[in-house]
Steps between C-alpha positions, in 0.01 A plus 500: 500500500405683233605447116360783358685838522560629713565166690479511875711284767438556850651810577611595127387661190623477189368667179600647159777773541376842375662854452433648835710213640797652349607737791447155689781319270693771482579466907536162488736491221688783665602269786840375421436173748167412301705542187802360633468170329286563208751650222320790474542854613273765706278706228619799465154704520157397451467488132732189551217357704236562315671365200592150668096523598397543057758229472361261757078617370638384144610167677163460687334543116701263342571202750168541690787526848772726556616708856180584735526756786513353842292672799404425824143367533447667833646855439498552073851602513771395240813297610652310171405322217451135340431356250585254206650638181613329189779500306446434122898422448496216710116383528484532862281627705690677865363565841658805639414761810640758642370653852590848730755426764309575750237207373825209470468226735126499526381227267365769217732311246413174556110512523507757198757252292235259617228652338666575156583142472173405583365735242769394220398137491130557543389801322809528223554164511834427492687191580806644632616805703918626543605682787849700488718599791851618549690254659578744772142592563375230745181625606402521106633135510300360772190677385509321232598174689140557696284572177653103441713561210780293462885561378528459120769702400830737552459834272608880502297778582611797366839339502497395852472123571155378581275239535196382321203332725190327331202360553288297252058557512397176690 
């Protein structure tokens, strides 16, 4: 694999989110099922995309990591994001994803989440990586679980009750 962007994994690609991907996030975000667990709402219209795309470029800039686009290897087309992304009011650094229905089950998660670990402790170097999940969401939960993070704390996520999975650079 791959630590250069885009980075590769055997049937993914992910790479720098741009403004043409915006009509992509918008439909993704306009799922209520992909949303259901992530405190946020559907964008309204596309500027809202293409807004949370400046916001994540600025993110890329500054932390050197931030949300990539996911594709398929084989095809090109879009089905989710990943990434890390860090939060400067708590220090850490987050893994999060999000996928099209129609892509849930597969193993995209996992081998992407993978891959952005991979990257955060040997490119940006960082010694530890958070995961977040609503309690309820147990696929989110068992991702994690696979990418062998561990249990290390109850918390809220947008006041629902969650959990907080870690895993420390080796």
């Amino acid at each position: 694999m791959s630590l250069a962007l885009p980075i590769e994994t055997p049937r993914l690609i992910l790479r720098e989110k741009c403004l043409d991907d915006a009509p992509f996030l918008l439909e993704l975000n306009s799922d209520p099922e992909v949303t259901r667990y992530t405190g946020d709402g559907p964008f309204s219209n596309l500027a809202e995309a293409e807004a949370i795309v400046r916001y994540v470029q600025e993110q890329y800039t500054l932390n050197g990591y931030g949300r990539w686009l996911v594709s398929l290897k084989e095809t090109g087309e879009s089905i989710g994001w990943c990434g890390l992304k860090y939060h400067a009011d708590s220090g850490d650094t987050d893994l999060g994803y999000r996928f099209l229905q129609k892509h849930w089950g597969k193993g995209y998660a996992t081998e992407a989440g993978r891959a952005c670990l991979e990257y955060g402790f040997r490119v940006a170097l960082l010694s530890r990586i958070i995961g977040r999940a609503d309690k309820e969401n147990a696929a989110s939960v068992n991702v994690l679980k696979k990418l062998g993070m561990t249990f290390y704390a109850n918390d809220f996520l947008d006041r629902s009750p969650a959990y907080i999975y870690h895993i420390l650079k080796d």
